[in-house]
C-alpha positions in Angstrom: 0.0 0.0 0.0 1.3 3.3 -0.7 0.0 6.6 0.9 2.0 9.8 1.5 2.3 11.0 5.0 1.9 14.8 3.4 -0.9 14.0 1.9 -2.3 12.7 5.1 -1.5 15.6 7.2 -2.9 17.9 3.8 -6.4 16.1 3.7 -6.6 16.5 7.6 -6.0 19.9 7.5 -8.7 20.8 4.8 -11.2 18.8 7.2 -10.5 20.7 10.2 -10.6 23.9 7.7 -14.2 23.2 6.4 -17.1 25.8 7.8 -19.8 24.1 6.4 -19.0 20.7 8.1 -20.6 20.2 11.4 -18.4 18.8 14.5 -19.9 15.3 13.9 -19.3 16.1 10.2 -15.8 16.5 10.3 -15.3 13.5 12.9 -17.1 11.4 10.6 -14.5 12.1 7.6 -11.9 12.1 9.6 -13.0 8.7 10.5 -13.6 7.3 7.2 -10.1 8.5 6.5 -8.8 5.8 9.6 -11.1 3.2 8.7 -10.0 3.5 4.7 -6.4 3.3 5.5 -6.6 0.2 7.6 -8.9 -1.8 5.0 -6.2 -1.3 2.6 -3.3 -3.2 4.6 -3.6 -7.1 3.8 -1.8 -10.1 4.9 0.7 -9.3 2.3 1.6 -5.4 4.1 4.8 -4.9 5.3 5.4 -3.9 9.1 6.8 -0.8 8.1 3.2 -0.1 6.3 1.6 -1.4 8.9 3.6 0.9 11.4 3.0 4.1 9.1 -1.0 3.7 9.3 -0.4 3.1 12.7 0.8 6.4 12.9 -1.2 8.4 10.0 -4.0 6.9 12.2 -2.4 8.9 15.9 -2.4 12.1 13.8 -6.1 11.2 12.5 -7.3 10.5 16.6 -4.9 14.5 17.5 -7.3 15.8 14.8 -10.4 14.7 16.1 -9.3 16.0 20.3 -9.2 19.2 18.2 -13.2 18.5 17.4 -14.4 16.5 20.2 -11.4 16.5 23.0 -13.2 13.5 25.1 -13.9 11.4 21.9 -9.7 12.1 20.6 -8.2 11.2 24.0 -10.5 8.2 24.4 -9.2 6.8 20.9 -5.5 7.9 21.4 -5.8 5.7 24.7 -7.2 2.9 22.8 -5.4 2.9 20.0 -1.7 2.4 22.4 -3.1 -0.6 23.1 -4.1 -2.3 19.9 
């Protein structure tokens, strides 16, 4: 799988930047965002692809304590131990 960490931080940024987008709105892409890069690793992903959506996935949880600071420190907890 191949994803730039630029782009990452770019597409995070323009969610947070949105004024039209609800709270719930913006947590919900910013989801979609986490869930998508997981479903693409497979069996045959390396562990350094693994590790790098591991940590595209802690800047997607800072992004949404931005949003919703309960909901972001509840997943940055959670997601240390998986």
């Amino acid at each position: 799988m191949k994803f730039n960490q630029m782009d990452i931080d770019k597409e995070i940024t323009k969610i947070l930047g949105y004024k039209t987008y609800s709270d719930k709105r913006k947590i919900d892409a910013l989801l979609e965002m986490d869930a998508t890069l997981y479903t693409n690793l497979g069996i045959e992903s390396t562990k350094k692809e693994k590790e790098e959506v591991k940590r595209a996935s802690k800047k997607i949880y800072k992004a949404i304590r931005e949003v919703d600071p309960m909901l972001g420190s509840f997943l940055l907890k959670a997601g240390i131990d998986v």
